[in-house]
C-alpha positions as CSV (number, residue, x, y, z in Angstrom):
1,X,-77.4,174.0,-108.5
2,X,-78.4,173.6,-112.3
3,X,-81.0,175.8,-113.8
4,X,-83.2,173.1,-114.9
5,X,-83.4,171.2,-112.0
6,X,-82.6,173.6,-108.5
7,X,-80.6,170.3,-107.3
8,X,-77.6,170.5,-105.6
9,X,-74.2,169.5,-107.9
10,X,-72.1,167.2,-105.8
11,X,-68.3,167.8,-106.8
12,X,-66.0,165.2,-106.1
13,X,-63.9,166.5,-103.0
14,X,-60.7,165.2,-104.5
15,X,-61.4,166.9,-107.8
16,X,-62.7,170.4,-106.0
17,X,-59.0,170.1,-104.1
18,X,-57.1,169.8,-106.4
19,X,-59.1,172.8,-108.3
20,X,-58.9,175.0,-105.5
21,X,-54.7,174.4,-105.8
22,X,-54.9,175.1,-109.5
23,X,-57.1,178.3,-108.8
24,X,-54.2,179.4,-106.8
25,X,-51.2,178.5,-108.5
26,X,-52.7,180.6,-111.2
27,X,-53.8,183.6,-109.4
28,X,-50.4,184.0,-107.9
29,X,-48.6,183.2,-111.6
30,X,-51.2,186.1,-113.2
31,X,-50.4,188.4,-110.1
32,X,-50.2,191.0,-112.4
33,X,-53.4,191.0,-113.9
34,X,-55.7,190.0,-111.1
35,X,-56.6,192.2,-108.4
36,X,-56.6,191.5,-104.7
37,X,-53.4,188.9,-105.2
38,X,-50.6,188.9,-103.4
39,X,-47.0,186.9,-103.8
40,X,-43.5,187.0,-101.7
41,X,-41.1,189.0,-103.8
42,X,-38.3,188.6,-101.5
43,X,-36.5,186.8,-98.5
44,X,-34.1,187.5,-96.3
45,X,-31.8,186.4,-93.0
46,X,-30.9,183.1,-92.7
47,X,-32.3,179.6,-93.6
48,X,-33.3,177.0,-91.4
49,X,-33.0,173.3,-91.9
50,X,-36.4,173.1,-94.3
51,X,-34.8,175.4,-96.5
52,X,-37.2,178.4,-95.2
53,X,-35.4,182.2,-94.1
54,X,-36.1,184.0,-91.3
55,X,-38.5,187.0,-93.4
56,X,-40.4,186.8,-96.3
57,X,-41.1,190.1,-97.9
58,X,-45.0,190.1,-98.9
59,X,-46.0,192.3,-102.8
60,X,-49.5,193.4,-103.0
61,X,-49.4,193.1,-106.4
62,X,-46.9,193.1,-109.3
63,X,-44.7,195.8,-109.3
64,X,-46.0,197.7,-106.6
65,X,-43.7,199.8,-105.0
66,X,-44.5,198.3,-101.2
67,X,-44.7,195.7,-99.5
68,X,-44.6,193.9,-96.2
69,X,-42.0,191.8,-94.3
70,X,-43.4,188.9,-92.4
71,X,-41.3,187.5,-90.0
72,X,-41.1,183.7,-89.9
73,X,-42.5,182.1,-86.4
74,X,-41.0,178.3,-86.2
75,X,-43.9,176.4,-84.4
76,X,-43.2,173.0,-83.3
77,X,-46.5,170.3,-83.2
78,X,-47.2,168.5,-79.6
79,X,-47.9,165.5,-79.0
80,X,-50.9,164.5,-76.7
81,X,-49.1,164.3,-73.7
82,X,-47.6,167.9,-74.1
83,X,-44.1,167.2,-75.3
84,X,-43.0,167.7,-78.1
């Protein structure tokens, strides 16, 4: 809402996307500076055809001393009928 007026702002819903992507690429390349932002530091097993490994490991924050490894679930996307 503006001051002046206490009217809603409509935002463009391709332009809010696209600024909700940017917000993020930039949190996670300024990890180190903003709190509450997390990034994967690390990988590991092996790859699947899509290029993506079996773990990720999961930083808190830059240079923090733990982390967590996430293991990576493959789900496959049904059809209608149930088959996939």
């Amino acid at each position: 809402m503006t001051e002046e007026t206490k009217e809603p702002v409509l935002v463009d819903p391709v332009m809010y996307e696209q600024f909700m992507k940017y917000q993020k690429i930039v949190r996670h390349a300024l990890a180190e500076s903003l709190p509450g932002t997390y990034f994967i530091c690390g990988e590991g097993g092996k790859k699947d055809d899509n290029g993506l490994p079996e773990t990720i490991q999961v930083c808190p924050a830059y240079g923090a001393d733990s982390g967590t490894i996430t293991e990576y679930v493959k789900v496959e996307r049904q059809d209608e009928e149930g088959s996939t």
